[in-house]
N, C-alpha and C positions, 0 to 999 in steps of 0.2 A: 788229393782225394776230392771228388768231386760229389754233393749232396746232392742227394734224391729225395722228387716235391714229398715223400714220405716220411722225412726225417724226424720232421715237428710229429706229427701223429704219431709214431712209435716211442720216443720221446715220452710224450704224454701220458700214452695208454700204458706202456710199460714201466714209468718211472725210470727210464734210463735218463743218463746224464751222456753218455756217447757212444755214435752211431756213426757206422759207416762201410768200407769195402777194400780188399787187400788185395794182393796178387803177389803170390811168391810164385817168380819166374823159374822158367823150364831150367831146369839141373840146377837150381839152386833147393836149398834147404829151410830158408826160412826168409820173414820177412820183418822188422819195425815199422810198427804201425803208429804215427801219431795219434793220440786221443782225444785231447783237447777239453777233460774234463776237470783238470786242476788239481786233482788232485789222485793217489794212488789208487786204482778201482779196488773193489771190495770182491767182485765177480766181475769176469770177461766170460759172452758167449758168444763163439762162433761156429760158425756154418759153413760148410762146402758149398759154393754153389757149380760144382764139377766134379767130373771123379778123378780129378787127381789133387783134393785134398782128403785124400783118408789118411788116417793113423796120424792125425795131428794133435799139438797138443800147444799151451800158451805158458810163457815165460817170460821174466825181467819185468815186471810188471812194476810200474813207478810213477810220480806224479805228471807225466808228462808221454809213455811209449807203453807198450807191450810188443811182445815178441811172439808172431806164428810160429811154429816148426812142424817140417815134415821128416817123418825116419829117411825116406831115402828121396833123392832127386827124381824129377818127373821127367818125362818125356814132354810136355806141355804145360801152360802155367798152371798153376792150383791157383783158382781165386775160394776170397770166403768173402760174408757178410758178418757183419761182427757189430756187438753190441756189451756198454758197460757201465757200470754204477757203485 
């Protein structure tokens, strides 16, 4: 996962502890996200940034991953932007 020069200011302004961007690939279902905030988040919010992440939802959430899921497979990737604390 590669940071974006935004990462620190959202960080900041929101009190997040982790930031970043997923891709659950075409006809898959879901994706593991590393999070890299040390510990199990309290709240995960993520975002479509396409429309083929609707009717998502977040799972296995642990000190080290969280889990995207979509109910059904896409014709293209679902990406999201995702933020947690």
């Amino acid at each position: 996962m590669a940071r974006k020069p935004y990462d620190k200011i959202i960080k900041a302004k929101l009190g997040v502890e982790g930031v970043g961007s997923a891709t659950i690939p075409a006809d898959s279902t879901s994706v593991t996200v590393e999070h890299n905030y040390g510990k199990t988040p309290t709240i995960v919010i993520a975002v479509p940034t396409n429309e083929y992440g609707i009717d998502f939802y977040i799972s296995n959430k642990n000190a080290t991953t969280f889990t995207i899921n979509i109910q059904v497979p896409q014709a293209g990737d679902a990406t999201f932007d995702w933020v947690c604390r």
